[in-house]
N, CA, C, O and CB atoms as a CASP TS submission, in Angstrom:
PFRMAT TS
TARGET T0000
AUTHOR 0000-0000-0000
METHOD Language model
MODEL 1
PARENT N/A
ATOM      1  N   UNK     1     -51.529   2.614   0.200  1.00  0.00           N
ATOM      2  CA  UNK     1     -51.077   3.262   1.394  1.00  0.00           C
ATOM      3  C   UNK     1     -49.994   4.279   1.007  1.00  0.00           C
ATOM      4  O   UNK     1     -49.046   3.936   0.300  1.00  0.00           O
ATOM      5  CB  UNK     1     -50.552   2.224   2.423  1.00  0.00           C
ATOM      6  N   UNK     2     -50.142   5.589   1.493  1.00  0.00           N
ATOM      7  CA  UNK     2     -49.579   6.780   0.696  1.00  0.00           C
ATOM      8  C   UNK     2     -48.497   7.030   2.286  1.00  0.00           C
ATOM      9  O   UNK     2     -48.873   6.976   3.457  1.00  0.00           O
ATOM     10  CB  UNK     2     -51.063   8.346   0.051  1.00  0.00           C
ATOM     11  N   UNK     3     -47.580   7.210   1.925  1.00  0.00           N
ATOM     12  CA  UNK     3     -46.885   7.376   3.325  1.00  0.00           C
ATOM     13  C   UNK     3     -45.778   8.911   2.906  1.00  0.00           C
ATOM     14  O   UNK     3     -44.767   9.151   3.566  1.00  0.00           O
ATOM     15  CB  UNK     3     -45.798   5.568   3.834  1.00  0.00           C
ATOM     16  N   UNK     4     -46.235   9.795   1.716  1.00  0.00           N
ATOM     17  CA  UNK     4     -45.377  10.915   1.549  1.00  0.00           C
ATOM     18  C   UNK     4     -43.900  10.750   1.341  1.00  0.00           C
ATOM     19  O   UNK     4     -43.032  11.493   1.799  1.00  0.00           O
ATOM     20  CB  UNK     4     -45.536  11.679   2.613  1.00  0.00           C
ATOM     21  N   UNK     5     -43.646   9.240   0.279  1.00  0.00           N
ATOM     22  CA  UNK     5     -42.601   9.899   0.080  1.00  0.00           C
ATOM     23  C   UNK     5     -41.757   9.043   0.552  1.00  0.00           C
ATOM     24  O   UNK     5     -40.803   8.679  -0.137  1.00  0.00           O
ATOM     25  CB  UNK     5     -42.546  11.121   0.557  1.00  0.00           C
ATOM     26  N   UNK     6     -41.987   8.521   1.952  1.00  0.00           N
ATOM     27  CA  UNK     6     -41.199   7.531   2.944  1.00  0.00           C
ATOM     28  C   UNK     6     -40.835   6.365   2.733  1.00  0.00           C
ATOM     29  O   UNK     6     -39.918   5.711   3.229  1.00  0.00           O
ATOM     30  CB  UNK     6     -41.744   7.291   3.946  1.00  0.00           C
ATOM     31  N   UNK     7     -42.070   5.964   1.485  1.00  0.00           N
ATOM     32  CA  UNK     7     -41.893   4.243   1.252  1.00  0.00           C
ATOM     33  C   UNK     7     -40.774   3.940   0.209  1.00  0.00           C
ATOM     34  O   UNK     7     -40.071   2.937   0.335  1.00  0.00           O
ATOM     35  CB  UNK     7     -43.401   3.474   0.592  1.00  0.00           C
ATOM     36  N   UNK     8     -40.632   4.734  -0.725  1.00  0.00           N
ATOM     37  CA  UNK     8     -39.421   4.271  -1.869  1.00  0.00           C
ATOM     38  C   UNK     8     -38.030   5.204  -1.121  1.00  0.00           C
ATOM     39  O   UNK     8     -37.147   5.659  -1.849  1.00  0.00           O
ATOM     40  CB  UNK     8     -39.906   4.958  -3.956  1.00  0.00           C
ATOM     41  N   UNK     9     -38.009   5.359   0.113  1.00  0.00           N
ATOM     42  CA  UNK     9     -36.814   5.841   0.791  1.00  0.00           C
ATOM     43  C   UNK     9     -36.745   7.011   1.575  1.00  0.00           C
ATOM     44  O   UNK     9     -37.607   7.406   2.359  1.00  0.00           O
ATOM     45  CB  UNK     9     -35.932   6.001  -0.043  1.00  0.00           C
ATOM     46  N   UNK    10     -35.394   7.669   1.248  1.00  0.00           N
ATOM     47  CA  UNK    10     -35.706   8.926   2.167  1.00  0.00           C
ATOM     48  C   UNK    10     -35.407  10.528   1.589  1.00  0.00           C
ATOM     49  O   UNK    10     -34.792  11.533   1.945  1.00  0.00           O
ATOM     50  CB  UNK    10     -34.763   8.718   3.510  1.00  0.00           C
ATOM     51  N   UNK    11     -36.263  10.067   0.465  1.00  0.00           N
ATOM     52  CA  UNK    11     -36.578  11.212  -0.628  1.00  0.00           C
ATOM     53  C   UNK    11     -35.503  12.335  -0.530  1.00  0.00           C
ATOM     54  O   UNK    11     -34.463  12.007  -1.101  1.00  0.00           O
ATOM     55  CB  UNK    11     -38.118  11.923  -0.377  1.00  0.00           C
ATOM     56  N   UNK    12     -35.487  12.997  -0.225  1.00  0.00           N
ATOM     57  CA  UNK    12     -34.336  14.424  -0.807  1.00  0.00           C
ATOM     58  C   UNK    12     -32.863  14.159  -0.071  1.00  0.00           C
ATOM     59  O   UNK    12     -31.765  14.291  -0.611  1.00  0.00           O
ATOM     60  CB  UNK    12     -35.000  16.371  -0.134  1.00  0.00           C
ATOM     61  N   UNK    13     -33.161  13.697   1.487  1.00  0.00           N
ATOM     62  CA  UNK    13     -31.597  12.959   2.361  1.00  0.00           C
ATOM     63  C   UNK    13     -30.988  11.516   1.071  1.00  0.00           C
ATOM     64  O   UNK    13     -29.933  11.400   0.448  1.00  0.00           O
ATOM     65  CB  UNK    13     -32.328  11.834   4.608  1.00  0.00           C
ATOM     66  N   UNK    14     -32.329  10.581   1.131  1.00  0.00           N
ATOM     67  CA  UNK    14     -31.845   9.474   0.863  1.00  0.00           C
ATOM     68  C   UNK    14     -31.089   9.746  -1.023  1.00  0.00           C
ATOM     69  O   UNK    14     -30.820   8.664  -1.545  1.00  0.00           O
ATOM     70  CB  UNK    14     -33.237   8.283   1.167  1.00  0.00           C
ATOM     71  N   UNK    15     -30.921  10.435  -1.524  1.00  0.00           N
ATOM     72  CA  UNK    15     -30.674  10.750  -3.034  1.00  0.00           C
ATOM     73  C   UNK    15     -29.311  11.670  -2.264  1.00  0.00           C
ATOM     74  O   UNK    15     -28.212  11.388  -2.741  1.00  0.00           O
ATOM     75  CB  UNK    15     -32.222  11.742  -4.190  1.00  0.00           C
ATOM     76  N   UNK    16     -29.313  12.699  -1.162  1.00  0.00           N
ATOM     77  CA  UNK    16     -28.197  13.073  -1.289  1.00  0.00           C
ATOM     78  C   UNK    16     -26.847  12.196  -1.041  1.00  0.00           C
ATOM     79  O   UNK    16     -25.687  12.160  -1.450  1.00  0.00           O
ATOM     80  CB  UNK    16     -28.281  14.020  -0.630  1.00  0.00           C
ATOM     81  N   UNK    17     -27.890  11.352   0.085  1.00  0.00           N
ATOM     82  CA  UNK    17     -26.650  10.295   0.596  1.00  0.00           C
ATOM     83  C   UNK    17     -26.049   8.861  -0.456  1.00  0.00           C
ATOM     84  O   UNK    17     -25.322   7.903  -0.192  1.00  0.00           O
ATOM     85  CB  UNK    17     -27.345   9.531   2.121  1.00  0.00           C
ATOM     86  N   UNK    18     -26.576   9.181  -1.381  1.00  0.00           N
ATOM     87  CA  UNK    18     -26.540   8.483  -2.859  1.00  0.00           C
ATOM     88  C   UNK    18     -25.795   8.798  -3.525  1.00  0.00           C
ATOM     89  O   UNK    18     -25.215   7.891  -4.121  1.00  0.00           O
ATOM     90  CB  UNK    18     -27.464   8.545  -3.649  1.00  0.00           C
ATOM     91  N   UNK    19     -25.498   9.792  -3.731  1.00  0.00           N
ATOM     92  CA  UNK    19     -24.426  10.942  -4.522  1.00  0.00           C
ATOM     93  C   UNK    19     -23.333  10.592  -3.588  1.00  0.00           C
ATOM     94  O   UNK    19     -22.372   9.913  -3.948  1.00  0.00           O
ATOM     95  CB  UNK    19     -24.873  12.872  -4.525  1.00  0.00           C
ATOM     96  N   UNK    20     -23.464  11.004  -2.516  1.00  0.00           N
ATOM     97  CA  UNK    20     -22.282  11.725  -1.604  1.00  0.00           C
ATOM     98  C   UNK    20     -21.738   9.619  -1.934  1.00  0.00           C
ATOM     99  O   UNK    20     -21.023   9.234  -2.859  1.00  0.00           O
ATOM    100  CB  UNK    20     -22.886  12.758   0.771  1.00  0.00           C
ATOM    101  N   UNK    21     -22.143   9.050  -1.248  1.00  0.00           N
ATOM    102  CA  UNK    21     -21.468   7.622  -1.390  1.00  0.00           C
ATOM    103  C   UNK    21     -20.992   7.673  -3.102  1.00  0.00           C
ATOM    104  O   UNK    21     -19.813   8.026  -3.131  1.00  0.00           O
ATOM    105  CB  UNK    21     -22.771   6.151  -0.962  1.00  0.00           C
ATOM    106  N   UNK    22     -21.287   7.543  -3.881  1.00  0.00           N
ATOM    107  CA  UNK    22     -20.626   7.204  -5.400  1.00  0.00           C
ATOM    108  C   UNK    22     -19.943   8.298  -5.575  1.00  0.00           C
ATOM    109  O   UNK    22     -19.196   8.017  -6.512  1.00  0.00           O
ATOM    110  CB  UNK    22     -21.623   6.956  -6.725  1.00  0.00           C
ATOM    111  N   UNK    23     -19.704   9.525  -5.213  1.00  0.00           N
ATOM    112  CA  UNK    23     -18.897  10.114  -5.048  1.00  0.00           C
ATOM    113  C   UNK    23     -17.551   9.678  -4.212  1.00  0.00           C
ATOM    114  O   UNK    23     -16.420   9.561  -4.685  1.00  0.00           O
ATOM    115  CB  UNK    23     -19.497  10.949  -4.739  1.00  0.00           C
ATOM    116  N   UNK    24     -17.892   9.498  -3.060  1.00  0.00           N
ATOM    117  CA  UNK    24     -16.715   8.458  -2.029  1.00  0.00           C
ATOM    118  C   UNK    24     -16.184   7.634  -2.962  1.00  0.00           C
ATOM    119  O   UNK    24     -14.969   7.729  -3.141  1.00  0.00           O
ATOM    120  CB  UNK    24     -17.394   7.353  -0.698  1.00  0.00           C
ATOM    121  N   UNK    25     -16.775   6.875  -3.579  1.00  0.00           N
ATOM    122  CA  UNK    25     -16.421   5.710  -4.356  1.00  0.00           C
ATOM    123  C   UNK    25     -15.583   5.883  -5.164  1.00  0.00           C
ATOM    124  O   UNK    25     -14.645   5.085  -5.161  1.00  0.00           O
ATOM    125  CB  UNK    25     -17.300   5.168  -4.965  1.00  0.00           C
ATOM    126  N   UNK    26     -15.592   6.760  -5.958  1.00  0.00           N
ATOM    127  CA  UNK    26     -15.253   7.348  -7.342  1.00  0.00           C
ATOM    128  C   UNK    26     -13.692   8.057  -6.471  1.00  0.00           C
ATOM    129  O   UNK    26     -12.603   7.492  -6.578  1.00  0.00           O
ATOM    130  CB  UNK    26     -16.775   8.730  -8.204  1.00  0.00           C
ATOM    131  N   UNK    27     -13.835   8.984  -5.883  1.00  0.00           N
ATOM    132  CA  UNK    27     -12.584   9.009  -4.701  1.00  0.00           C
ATOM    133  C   UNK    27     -11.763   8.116  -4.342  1.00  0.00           C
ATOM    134  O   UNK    27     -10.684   8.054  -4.931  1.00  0.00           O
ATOM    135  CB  UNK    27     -12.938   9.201  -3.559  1.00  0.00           C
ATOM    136  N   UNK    28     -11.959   7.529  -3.666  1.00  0.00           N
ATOM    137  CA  UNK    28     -10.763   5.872  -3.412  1.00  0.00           C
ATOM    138  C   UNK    28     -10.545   5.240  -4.930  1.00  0.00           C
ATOM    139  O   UNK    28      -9.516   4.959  -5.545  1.00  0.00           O
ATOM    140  CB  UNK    28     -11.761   4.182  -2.216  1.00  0.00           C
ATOM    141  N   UNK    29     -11.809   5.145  -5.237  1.00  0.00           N
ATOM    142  CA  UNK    29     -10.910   4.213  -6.398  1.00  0.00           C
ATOM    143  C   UNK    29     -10.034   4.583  -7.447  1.00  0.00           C
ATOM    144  O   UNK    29      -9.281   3.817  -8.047  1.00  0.00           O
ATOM    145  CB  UNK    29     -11.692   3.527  -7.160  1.00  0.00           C
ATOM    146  N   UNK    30     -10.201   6.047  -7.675  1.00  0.00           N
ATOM    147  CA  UNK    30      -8.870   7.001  -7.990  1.00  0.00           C
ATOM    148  C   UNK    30      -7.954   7.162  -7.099  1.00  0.00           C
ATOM    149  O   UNK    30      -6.808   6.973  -7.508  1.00  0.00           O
ATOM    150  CB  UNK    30      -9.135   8.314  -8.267  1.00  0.00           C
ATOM    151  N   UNK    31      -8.068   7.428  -6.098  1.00  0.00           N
ATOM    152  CA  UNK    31      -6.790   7.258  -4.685  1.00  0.00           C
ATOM    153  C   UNK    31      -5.892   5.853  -5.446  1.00  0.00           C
ATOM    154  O   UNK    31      -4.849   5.945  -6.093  1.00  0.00           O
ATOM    155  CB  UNK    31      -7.781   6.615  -2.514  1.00  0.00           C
ATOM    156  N   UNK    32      -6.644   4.620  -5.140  1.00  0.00           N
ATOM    157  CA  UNK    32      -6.760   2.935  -5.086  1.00  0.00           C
ATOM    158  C   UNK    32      -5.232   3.065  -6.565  1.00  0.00           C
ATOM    159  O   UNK    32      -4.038   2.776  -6.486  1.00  0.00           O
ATOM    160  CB  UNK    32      -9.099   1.960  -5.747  1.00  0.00           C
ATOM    161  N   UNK    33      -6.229   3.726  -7.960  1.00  0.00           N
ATOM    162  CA  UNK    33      -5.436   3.474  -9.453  1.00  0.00           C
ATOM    163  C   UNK    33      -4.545   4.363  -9.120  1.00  0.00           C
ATOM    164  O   UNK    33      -3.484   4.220  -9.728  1.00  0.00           O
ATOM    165  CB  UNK    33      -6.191   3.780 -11.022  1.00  0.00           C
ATOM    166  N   UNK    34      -4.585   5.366  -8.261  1.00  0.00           N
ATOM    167  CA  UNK    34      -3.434   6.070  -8.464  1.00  0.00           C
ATOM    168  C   UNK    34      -1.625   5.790  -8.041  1.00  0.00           C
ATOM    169  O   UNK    34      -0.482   5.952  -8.468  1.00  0.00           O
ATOM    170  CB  UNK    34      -3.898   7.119  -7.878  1.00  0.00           C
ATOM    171  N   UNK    35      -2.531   5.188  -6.731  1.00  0.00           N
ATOM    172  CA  UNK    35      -1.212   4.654  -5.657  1.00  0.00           C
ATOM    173  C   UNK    35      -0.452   3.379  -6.402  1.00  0.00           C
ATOM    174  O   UNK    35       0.751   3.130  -6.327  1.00  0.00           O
ATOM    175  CB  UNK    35      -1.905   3.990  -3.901  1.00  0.00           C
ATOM    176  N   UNK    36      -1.303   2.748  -7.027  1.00  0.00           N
ATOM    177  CA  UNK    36      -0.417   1.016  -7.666  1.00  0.00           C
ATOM    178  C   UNK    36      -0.649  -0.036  -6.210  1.00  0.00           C
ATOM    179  O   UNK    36      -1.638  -0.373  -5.559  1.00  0.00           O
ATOM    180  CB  UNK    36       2.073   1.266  -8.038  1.00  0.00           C
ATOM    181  N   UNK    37       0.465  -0.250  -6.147  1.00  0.00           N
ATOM    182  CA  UNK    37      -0.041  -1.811  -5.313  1.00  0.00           C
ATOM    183  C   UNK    37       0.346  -1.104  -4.027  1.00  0.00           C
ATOM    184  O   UNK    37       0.956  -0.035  -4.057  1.00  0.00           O
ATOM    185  CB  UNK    37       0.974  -3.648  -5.678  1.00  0.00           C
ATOM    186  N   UNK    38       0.009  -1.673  -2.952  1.00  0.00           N
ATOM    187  CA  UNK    38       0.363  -1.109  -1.199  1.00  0.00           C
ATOM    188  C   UNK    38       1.604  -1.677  -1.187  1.00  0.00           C
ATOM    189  O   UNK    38       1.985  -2.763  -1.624  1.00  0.00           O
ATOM    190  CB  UNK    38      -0.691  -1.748   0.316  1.00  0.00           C
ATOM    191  N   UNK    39       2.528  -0.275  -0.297  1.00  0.00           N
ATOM    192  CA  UNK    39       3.774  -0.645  -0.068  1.00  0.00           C
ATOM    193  C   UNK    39       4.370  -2.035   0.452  1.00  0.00           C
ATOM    194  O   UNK    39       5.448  -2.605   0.285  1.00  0.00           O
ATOM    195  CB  UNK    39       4.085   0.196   0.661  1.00  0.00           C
ATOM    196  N   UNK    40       3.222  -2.327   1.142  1.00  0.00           N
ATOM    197  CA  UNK    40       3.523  -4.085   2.269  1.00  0.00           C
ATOM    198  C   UNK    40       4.228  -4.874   1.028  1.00  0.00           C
ATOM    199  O   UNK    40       5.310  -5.461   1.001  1.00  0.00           O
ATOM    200  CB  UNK    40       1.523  -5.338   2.995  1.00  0.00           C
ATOM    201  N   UNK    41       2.920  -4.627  -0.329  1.00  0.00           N
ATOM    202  CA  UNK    41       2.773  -5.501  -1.336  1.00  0.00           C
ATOM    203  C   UNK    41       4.573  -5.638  -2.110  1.00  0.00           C
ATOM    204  O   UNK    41       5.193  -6.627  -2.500  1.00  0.00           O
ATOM    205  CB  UNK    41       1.402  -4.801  -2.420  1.00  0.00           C
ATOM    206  N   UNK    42       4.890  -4.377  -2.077  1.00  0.00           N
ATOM    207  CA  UNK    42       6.255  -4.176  -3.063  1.00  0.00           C
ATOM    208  C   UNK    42       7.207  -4.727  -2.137  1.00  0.00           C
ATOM    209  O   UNK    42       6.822  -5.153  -1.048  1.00  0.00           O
ATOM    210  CB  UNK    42       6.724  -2.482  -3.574  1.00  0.00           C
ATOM    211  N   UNK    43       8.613  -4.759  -2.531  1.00  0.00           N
ATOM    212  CA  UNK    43       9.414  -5.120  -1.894  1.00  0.00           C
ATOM    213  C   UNK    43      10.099  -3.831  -1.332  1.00  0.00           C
ATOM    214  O   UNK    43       9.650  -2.768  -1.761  1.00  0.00           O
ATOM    215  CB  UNK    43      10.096  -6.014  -2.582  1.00  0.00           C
ATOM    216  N   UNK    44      11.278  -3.772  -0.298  1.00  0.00           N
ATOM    217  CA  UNK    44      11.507  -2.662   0.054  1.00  0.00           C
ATOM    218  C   UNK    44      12.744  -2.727  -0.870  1.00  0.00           C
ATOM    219  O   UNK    44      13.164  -3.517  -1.715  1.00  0.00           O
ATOM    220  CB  UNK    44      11.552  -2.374   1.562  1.00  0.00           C
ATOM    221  N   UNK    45      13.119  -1.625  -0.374  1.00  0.00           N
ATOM    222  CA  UNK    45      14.410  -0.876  -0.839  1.00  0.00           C
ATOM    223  C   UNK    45      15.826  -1.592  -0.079  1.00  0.00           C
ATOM    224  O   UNK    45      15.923  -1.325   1.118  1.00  0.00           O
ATOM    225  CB  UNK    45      14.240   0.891  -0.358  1.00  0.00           C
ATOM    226  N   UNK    46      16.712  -2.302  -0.554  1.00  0.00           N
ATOM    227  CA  UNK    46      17.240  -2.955   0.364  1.00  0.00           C
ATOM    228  C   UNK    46      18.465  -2.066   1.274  1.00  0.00           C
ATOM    229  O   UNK    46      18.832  -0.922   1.006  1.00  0.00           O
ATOM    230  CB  UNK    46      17.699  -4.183  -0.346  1.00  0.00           C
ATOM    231  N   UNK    47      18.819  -2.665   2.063  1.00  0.00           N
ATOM    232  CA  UNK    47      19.772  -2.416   3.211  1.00  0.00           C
ATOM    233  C   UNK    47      21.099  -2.533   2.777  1.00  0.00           C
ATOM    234  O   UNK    47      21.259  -2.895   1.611  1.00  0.00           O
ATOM    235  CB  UNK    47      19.581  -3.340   4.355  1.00  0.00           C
ATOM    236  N   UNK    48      22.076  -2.305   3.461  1.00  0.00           N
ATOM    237  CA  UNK    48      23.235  -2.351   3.208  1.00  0.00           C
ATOM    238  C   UNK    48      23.218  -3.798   3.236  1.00  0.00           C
ATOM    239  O   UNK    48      23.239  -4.523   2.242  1.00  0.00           O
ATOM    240  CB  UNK    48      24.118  -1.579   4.027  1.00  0.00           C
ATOM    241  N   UNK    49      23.179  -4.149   4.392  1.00  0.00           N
ATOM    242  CA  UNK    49      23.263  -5.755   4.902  1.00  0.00           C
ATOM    243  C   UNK    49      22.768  -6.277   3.929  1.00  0.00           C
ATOM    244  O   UNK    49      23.227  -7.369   3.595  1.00  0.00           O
ATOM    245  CB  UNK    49      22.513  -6.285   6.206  1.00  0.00           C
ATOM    246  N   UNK    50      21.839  -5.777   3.266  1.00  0.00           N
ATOM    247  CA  UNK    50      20.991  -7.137   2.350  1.00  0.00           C
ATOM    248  C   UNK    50      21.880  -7.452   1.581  1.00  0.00           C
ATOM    249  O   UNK    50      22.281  -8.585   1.315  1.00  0.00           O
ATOM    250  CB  UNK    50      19.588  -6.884   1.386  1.00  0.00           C
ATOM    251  N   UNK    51      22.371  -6.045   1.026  1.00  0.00           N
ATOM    252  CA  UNK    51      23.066  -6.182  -0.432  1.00  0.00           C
ATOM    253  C   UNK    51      24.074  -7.039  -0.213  1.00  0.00           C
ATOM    254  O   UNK    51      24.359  -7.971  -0.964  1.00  0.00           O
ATOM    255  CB  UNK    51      23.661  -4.852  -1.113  1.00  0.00           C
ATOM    256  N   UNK    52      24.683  -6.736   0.887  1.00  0.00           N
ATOM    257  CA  UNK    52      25.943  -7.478   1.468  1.00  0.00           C
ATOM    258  C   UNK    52      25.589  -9.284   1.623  1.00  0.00           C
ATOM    259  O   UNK    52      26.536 -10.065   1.542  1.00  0.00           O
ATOM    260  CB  UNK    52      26.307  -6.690   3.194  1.00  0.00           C
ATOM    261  N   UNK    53      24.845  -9.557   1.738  1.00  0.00           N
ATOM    262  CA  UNK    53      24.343 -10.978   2.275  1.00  0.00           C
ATOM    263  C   UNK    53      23.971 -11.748   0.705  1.00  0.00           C
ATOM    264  O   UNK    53      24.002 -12.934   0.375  1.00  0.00           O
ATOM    265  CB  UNK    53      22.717 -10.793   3.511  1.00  0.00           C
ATOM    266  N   UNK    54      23.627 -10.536  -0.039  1.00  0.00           N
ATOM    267  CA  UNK    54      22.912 -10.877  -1.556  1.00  0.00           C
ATOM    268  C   UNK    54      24.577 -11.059  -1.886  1.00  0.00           C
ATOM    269  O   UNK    54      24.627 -12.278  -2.050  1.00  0.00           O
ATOM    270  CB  UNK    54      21.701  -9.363  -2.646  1.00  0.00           C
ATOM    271  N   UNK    55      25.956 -10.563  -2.077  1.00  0.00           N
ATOM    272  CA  UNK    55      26.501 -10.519  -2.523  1.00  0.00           C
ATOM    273  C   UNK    55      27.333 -11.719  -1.962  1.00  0.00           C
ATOM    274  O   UNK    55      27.447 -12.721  -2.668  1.00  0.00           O
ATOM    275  CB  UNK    55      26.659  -9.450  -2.676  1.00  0.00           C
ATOM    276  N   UNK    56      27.786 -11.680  -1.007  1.00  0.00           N
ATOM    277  CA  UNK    56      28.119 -12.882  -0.620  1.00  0.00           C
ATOM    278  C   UNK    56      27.371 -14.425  -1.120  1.00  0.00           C
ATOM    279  O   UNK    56      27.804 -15.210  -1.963  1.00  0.00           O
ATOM    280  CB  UNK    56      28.013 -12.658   0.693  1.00  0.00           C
ATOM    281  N   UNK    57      26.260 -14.526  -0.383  1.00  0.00           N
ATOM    282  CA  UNK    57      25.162 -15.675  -1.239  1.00  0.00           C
ATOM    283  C   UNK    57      25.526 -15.517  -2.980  1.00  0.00           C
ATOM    284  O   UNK    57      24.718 -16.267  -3.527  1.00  0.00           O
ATOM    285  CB  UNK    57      23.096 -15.119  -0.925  1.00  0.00           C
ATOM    286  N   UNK    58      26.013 -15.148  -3.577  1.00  0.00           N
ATOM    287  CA  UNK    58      26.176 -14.772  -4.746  1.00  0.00           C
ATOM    288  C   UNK    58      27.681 -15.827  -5.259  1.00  0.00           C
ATOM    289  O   UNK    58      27.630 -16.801  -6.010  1.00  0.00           O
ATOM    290  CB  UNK    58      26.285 -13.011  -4.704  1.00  0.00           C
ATOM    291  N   UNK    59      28.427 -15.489  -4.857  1.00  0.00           N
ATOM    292  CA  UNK    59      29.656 -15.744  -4.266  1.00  0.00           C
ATOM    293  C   UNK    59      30.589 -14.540  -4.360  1.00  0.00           C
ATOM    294  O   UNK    59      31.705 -14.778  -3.898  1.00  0.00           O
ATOM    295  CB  UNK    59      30.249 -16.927  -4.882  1.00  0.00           C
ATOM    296  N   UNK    60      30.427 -13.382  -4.811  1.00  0.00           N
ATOM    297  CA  UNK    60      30.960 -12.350  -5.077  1.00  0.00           C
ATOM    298  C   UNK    60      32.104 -11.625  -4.010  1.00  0.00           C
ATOM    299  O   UNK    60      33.066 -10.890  -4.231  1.00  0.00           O
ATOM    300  CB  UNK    60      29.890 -11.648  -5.342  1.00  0.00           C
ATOM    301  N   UNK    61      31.679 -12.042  -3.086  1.00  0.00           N
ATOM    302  CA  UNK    61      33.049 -11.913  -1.779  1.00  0.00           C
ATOM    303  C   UNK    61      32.934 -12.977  -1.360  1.00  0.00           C
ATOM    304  O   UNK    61      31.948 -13.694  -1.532  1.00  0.00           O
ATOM    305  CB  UNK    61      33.047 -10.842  -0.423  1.00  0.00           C
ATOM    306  N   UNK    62      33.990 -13.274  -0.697  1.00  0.00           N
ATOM    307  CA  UNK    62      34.379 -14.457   0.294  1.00  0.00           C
ATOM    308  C   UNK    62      34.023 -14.527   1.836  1.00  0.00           C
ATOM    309  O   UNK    62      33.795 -13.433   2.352  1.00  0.00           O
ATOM    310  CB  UNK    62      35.815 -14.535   0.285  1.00  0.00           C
ATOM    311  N   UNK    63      33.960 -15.342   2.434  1.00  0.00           N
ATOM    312  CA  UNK    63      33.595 -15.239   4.102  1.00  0.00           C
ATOM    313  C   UNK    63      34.403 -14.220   4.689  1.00  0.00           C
ATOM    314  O   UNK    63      33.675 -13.355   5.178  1.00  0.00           O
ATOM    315  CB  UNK    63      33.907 -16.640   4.997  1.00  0.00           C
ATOM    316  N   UNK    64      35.416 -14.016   4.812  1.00  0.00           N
ATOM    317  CA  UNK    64      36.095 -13.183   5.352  1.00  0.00           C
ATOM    318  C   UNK    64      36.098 -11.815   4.849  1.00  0.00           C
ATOM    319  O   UNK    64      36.548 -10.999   5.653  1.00  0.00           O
ATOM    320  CB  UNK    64      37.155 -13.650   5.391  1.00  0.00           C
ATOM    321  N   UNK    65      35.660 -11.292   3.575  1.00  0.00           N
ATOM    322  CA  UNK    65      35.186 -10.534   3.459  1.00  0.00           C
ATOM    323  C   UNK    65      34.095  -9.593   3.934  1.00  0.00           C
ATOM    324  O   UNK    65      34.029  -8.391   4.189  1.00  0.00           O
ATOM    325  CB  UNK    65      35.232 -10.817   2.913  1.00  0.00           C
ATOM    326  N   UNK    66      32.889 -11.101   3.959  1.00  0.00           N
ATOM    327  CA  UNK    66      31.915 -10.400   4.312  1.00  0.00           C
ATOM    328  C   UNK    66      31.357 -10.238   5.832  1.00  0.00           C
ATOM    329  O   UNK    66      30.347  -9.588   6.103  1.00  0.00           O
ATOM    330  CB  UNK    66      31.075 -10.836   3.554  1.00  0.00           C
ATOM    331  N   UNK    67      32.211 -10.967   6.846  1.00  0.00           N
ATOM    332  CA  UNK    67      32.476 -10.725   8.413  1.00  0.00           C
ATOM    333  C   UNK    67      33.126  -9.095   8.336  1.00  0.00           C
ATOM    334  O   UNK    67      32.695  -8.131   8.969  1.00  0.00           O
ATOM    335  CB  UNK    67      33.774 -12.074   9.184  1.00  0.00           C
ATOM    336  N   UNK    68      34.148  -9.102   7.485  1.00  0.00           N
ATOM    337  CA  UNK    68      34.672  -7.241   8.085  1.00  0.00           C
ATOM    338  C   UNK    68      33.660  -6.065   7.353  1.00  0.00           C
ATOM    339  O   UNK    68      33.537  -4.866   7.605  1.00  0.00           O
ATOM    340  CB  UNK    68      36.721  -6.689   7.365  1.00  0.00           C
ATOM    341  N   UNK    69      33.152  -6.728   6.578  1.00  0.00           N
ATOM    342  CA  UNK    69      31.679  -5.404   6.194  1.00  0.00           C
ATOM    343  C   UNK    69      31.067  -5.325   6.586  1.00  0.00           C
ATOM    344  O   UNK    69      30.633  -4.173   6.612  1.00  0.00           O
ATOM    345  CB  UNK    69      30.853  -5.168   5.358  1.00  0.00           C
ATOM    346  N   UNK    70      30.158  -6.545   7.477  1.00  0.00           N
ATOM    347  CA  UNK    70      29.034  -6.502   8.099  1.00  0.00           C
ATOM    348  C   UNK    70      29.792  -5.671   9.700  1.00  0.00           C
ATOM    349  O   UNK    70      29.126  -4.887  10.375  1.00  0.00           O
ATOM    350  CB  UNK    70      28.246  -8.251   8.150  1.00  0.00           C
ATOM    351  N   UNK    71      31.135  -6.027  10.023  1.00  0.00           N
ATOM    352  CA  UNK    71      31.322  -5.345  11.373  1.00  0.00           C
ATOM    353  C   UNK    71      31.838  -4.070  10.714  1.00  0.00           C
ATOM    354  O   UNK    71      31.857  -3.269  11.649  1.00  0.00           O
ATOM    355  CB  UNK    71      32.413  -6.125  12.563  1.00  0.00           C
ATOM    356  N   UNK    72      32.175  -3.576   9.857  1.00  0.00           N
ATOM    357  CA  UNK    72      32.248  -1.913   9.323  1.00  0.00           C
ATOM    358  C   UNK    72      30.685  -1.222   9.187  1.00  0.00           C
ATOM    359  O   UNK    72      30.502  -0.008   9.285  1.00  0.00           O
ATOM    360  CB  UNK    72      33.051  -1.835   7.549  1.00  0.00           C
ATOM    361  N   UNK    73      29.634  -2.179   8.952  1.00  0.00           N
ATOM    362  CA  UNK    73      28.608  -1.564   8.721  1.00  0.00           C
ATOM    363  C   UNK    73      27.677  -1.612  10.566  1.00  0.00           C
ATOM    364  O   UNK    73      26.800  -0.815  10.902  1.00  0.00           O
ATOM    365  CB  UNK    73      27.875  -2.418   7.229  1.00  0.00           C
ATOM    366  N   UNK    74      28.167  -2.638  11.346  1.00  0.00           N
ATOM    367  CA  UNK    74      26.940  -2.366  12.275  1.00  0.00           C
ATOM    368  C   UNK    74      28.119  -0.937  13.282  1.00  0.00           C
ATOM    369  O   UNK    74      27.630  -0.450  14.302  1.00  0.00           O
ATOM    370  CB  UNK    74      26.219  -4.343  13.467  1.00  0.00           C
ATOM    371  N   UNK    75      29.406  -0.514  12.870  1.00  0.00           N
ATOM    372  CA  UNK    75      29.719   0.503  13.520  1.00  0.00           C
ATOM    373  C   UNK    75      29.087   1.817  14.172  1.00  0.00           C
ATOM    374  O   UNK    75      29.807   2.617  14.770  1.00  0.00           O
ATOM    375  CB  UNK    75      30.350   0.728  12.922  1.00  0.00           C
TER
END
């Protein structure tokens, strides 16, 4: 049964749309290696507060220290 072409796909579309996809592909996944890990993934950049909370938790200032920075910083 001879169907022109139709039966192993969609001859000249179905080969372009073949390309054009592994092309896509080849696209992101250079996008993908280029970027490294998604921002969600990393940690951020910290805050004043953090540092402040990191430093304290640390023991590096004292309580009373770190009550008049945190109210100098939410000014």
């Amino acid at each position: 049964m001879n169907m022109d072409g139709w039966g192993m796909g969609f001859g000249g579309i179905g080969m372009i749309l073949f390309w054009v996809l592994i092309i896509a592909g080849i696209v992101v996944l250079t996008k993908w290696l280029a970027d490294g890990p998604r921002r969600s993934d990393t940690p951020r950049e910290n805050s004043a507060l953090d540092v402040l909370k990191q430093r304290y938790a640390r023991g590096e200032i004292n309580r009373e220290e770190f009550e008049q920075k945190k109210r100098d910083l939410n000014q």
